[in-house]
Biopython code that builds the backbone (N, CA, C, O; Angstrom):
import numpy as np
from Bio.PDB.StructureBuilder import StructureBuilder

atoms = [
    (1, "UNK", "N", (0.842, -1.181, 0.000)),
    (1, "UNK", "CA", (0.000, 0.000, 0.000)),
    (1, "UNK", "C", (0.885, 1.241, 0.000)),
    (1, "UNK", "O", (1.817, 1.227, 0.804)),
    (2, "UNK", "N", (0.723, 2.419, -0.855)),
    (2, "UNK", "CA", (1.448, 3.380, -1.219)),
    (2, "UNK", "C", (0.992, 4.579, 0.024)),
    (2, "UNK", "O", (-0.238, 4.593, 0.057)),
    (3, "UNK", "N", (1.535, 5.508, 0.972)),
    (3, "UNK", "CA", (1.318, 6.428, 1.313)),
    (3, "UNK", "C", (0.377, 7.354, 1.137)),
    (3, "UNK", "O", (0.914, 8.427, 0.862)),
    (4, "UNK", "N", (-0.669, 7.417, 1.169)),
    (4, "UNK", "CA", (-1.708, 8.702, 0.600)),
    (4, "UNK", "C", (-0.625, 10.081, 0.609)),
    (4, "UNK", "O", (0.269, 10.213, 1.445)),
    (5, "UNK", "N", (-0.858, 10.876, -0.289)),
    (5, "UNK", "CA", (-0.865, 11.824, 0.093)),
    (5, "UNK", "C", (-1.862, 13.446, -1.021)),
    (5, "UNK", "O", (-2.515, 13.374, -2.062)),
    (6, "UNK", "N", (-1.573, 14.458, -0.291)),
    (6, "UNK", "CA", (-2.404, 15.472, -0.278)),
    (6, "UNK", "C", (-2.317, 16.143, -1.051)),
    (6, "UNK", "O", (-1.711, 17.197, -0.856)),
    (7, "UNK", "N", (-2.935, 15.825, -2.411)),
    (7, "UNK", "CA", (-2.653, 16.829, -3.592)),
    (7, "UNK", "C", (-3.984, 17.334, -4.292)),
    (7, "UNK", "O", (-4.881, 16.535, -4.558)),
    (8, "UNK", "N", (-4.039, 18.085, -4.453)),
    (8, "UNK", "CA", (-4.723, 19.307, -5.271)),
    (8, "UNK", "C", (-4.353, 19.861, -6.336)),
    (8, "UNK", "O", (-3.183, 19.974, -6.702)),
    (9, "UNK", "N", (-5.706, 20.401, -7.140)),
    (9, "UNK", "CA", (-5.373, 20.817, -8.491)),
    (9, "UNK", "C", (-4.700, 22.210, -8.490)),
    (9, "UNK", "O", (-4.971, 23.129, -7.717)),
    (10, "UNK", "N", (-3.648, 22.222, -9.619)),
    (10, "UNK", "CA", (-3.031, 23.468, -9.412)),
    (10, "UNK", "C", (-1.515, 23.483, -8.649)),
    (10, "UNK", "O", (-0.666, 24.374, -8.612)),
    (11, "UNK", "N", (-1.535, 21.905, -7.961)),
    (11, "UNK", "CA", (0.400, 21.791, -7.212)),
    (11, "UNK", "C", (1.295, 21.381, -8.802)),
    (11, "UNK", "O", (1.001, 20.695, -9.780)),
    (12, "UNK", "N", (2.260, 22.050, -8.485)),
    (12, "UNK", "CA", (3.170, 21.593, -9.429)),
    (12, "UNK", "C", (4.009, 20.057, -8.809)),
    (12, "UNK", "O", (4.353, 19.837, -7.648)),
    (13, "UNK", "N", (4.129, 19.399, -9.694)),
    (13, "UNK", "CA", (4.557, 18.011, -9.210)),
    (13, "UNK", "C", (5.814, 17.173, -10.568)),
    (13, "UNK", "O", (5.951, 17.570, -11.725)),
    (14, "UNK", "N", (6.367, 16.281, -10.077)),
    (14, "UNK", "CA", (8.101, 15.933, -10.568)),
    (14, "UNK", "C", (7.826, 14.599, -10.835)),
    (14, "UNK", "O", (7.864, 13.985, -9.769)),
    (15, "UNK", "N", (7.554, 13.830, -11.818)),
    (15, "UNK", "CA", (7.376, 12.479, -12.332)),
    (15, "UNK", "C", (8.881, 11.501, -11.735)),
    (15, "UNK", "O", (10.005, 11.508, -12.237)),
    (16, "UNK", "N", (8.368, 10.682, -10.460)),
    (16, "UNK", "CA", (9.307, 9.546, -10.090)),
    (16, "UNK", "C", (9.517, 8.518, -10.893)),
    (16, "UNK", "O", (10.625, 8.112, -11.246)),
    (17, "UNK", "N", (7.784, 7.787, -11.401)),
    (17, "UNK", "CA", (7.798, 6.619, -12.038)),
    (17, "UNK", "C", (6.360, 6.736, -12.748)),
    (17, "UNK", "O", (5.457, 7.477, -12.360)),
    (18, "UNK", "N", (6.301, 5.764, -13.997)),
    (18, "UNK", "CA", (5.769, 5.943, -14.700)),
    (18, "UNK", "C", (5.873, 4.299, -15.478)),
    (18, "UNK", "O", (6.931, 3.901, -15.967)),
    (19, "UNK", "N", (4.519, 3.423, -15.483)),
    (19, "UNK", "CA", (4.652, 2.320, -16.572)),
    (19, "UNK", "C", (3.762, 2.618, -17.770)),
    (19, "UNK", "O", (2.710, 2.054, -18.072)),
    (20, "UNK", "N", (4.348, 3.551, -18.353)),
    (20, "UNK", "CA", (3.360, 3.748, -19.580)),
    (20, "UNK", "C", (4.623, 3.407, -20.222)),
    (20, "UNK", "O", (5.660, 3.960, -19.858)),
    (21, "UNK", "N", (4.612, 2.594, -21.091)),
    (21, "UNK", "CA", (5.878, 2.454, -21.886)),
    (21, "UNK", "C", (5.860, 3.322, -23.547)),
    (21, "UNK", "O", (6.592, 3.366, -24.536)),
    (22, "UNK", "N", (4.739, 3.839, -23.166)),
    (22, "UNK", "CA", (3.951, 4.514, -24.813)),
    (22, "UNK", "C", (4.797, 6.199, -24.518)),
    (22, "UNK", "O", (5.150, 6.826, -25.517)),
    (23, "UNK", "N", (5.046, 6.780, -23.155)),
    (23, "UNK", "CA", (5.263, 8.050, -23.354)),
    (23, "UNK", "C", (6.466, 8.273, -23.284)),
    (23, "UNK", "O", (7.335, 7.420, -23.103)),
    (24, "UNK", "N", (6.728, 10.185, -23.507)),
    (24, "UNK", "CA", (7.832, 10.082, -23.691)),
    (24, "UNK", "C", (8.522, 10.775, -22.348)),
    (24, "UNK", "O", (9.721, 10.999, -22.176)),
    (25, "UNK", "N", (7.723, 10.975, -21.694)),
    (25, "UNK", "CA", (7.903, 11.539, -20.219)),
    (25, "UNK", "C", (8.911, 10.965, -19.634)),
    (25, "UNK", "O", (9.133, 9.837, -20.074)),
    (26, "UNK", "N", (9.627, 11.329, -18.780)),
    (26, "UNK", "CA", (10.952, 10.703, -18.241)),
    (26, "UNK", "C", (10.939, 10.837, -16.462)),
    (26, "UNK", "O", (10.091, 11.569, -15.951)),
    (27, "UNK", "N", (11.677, 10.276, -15.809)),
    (27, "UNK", "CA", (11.697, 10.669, -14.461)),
    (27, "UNK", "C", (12.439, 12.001, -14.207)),
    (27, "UNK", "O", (13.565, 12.335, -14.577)),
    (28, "UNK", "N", (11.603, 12.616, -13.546)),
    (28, "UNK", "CA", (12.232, 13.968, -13.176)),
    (28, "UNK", "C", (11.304, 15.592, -14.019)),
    (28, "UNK", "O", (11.403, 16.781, -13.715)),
    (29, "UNK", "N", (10.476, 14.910, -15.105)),
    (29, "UNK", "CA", (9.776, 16.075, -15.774)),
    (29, "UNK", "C", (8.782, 16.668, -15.065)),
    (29, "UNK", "O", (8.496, 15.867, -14.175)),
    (30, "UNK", "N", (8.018, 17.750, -14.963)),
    (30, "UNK", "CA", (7.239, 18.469, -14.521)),
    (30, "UNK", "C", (6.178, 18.838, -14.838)),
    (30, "UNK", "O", (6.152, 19.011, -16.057)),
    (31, "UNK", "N", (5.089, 19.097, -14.282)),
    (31, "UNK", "CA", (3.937, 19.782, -14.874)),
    (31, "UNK", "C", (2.937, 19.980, -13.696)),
    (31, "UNK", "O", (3.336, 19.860, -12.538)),
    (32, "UNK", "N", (1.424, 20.333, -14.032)),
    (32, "UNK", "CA", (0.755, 20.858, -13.503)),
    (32, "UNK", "C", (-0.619, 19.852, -12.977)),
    (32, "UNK", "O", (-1.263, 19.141, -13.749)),
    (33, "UNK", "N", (-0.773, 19.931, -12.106)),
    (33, "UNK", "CA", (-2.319, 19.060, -11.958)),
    (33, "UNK", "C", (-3.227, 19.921, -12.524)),
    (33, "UNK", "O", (-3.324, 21.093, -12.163)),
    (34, "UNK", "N", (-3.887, 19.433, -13.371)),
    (34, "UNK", "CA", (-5.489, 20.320, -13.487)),
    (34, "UNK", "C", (-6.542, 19.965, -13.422)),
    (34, "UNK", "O", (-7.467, 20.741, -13.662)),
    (35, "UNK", "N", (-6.749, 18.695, -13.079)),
    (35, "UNK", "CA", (-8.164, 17.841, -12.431)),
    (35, "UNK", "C", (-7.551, 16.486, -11.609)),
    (35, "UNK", "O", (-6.460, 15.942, -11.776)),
    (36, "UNK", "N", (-8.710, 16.111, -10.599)),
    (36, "UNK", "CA", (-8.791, 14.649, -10.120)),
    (36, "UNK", "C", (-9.742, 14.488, -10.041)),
    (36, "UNK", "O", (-10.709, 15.234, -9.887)),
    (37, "UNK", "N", (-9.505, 12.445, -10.229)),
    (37, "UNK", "CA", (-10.856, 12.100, -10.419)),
    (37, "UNK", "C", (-10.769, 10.877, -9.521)),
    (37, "UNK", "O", (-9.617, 10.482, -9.342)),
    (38, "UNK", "N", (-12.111, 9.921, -8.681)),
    (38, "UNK", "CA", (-11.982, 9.161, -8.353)),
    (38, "UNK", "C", (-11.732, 9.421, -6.328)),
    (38, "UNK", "O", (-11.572, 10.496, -5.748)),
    (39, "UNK", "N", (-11.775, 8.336, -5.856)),
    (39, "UNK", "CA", (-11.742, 8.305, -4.632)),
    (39, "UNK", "C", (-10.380, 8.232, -3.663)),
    (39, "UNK", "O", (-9.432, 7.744, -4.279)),
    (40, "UNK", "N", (-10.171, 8.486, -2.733)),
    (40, "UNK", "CA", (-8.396, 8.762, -2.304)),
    (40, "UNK", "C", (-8.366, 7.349, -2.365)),
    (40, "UNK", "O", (-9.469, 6.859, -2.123)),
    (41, "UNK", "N", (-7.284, 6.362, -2.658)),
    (41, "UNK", "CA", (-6.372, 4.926, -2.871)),
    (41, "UNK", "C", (-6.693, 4.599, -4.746)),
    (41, "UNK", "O", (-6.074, 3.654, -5.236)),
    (42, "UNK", "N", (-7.623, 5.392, -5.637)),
    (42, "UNK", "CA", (-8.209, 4.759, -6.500)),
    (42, "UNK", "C", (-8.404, 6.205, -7.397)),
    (42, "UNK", "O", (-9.416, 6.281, -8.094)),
    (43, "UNK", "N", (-7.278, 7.550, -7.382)),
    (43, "UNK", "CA", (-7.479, 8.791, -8.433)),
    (43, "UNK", "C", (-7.077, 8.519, -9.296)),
    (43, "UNK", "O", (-6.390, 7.512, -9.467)),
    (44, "UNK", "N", (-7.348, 9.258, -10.043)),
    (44, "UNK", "CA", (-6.466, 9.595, -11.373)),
    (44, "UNK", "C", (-6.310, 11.129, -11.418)),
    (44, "UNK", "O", (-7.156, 12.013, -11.283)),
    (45, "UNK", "N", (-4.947, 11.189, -11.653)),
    (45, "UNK", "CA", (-4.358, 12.638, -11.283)),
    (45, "UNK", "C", (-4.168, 13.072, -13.121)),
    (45, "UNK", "O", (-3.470, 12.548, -13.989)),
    (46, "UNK", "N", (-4.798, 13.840, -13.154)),
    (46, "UNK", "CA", (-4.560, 14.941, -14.948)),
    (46, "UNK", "C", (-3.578, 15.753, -14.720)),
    (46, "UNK", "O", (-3.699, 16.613, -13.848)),
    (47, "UNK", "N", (-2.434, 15.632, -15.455)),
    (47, "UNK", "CA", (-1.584, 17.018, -15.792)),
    (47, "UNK", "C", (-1.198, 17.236, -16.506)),
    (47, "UNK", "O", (-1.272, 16.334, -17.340)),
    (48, "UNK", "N", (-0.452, 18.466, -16.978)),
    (48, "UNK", "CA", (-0.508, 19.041, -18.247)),
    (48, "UNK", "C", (1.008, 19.720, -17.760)),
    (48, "UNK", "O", (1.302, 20.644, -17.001)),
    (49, "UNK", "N", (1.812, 18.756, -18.610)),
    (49, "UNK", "CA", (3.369, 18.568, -18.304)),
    (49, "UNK", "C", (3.897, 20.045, -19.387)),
    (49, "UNK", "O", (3.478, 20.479, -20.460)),
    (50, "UNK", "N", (4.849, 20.410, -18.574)),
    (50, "UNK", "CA", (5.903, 20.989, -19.206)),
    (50, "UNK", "C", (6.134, 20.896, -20.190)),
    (50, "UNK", "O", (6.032, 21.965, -20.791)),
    (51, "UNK", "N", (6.548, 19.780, -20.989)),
    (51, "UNK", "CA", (7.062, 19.731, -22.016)),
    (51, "UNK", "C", (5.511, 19.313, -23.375)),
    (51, "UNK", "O", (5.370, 18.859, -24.510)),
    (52, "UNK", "N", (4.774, 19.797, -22.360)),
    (52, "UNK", "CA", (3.290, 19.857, -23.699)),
    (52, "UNK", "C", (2.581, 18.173, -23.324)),
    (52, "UNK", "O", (1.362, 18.025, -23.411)),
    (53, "UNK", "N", (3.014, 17.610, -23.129)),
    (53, "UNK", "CA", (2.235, 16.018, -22.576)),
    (53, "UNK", "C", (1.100, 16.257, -22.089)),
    (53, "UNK", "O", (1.146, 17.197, -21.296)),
    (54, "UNK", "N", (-0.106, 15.724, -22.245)),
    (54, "UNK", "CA", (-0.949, 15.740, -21.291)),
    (54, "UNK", "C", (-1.332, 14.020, -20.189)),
    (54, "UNK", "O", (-2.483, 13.967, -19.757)),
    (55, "UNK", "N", (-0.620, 13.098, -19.919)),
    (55, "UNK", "CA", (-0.493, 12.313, -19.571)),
    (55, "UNK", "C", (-1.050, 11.828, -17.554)),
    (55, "UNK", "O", (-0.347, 12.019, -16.561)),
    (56, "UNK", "N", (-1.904, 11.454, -17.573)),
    (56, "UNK", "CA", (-2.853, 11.035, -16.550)),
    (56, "UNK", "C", (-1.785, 10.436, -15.669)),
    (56, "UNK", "O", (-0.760, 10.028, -16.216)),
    (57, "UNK", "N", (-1.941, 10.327, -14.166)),
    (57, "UNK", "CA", (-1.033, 9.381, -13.522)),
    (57, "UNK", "C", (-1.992, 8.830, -12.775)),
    (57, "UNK", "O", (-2.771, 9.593, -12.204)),
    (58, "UNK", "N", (-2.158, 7.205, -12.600)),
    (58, "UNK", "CA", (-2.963, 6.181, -11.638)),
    (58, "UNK", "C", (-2.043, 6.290, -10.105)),
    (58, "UNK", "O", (-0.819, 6.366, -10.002)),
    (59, "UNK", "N", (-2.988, 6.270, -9.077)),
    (59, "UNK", "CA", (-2.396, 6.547, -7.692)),
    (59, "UNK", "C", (-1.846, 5.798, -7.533)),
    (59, "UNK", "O", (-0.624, 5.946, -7.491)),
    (60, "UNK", "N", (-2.517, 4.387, -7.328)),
    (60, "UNK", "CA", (-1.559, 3.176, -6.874)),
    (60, "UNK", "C", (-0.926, 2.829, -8.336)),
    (60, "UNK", "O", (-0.982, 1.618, -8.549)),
    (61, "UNK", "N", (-0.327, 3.588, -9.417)),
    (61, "UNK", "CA", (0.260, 2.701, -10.129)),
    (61, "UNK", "C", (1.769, 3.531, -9.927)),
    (61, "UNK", "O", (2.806, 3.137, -9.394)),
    (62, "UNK", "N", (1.373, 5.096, -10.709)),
    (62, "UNK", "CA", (2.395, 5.554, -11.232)),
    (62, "UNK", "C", (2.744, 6.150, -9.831)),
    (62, "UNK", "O", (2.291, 5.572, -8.842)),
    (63, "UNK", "N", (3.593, 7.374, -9.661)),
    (63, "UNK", "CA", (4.652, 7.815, -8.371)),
    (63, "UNK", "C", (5.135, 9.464, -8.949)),
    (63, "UNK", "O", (5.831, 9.772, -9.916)),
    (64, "UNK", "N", (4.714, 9.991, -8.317)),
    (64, "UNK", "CA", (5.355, 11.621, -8.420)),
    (64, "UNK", "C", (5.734, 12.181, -7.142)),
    (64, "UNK", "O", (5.676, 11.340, -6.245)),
    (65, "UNK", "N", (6.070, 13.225, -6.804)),
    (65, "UNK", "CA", (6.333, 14.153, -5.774)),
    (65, "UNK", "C", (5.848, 15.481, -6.077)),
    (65, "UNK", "O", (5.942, 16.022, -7.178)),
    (66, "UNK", "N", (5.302, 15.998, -4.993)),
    (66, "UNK", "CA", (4.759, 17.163, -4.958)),
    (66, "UNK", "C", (6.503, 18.542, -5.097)),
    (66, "UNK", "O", (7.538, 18.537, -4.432)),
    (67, "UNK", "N", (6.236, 19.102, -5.777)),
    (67, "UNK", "CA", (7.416, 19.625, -5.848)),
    (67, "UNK", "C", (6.660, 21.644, -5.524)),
    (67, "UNK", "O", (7.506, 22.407, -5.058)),
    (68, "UNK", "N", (5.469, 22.159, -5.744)),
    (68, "UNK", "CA", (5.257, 23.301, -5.210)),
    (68, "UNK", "C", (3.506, 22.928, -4.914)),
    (68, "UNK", "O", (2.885, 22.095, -5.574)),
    (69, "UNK", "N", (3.103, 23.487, -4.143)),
    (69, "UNK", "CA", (1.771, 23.614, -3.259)),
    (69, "UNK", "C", (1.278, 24.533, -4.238)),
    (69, "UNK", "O", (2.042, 25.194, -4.942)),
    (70, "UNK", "N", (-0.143, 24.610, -4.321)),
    (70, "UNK", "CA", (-0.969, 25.961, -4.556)),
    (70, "UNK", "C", (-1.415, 26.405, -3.402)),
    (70, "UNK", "O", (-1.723, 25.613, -2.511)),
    (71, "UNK", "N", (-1.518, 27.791, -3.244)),
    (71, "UNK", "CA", (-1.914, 28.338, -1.890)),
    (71, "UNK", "C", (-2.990, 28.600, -2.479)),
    (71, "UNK", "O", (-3.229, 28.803, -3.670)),
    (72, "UNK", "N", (-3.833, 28.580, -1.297)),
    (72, "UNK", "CA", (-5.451, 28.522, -1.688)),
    (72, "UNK", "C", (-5.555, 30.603, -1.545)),
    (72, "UNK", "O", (-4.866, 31.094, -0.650)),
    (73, "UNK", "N", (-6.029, 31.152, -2.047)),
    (73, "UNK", "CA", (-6.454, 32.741, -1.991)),
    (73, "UNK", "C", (-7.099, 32.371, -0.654)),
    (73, "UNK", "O", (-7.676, 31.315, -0.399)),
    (74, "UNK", "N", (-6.821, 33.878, 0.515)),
    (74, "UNK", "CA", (-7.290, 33.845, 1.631)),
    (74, "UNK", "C", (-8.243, 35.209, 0.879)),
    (74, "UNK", "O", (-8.130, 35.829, -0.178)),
    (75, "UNK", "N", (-9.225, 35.272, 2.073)),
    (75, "UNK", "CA", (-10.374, 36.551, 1.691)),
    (75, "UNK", "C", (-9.973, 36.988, 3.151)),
    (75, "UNK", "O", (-9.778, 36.144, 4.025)),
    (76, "UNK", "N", (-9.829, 38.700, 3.437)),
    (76, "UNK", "CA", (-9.770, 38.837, 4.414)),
    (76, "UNK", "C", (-11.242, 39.871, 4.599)),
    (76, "UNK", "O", (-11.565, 40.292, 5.710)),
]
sb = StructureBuilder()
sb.init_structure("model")
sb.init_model(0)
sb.init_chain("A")
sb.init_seg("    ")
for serial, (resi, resn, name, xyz) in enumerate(atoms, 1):
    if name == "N":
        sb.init_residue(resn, " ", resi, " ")
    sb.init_atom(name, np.array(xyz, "f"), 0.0, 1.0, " ", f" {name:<3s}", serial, name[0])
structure = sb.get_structure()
């Protein structure tokens, strides 16, 4: 069982691992979350990579790191 952890649309995040053997994404590339779907142990994380990819990551399959947070706008 993989660690949950706490991501939201809009963190920038760093591709660890990846079994898509179809892309051209590499360990270490970057990009953006811009949707999730699905229940926490069972998402699918959308991002829209750096280098123009738009390539989905499965929770329990594939592996990234959160590399910047989005801060949520405070209202004062």
């Amino acid at each position: 069982m993989k660690r949950k952890i706490d991501v939201k649309v809009g963190d920038t995040v760093e591709l660890v691992y990846t079994n898509d053997e179809l892309t051209k994404l590499r360990k270490g590339d970057r990009g953006v979350i811009t949707s999730i779907e699905g229940e926490p142990g069972d998402r699918v994380f959308h991002i829209k990579w750096y280098n123009g990819d738009s390539l989905a990551l499965l929770e329990e399959v594939d592996e990234f790191k959160i590399i910047k947070k989005r801060f949520n706008d405070l209202t004062l």
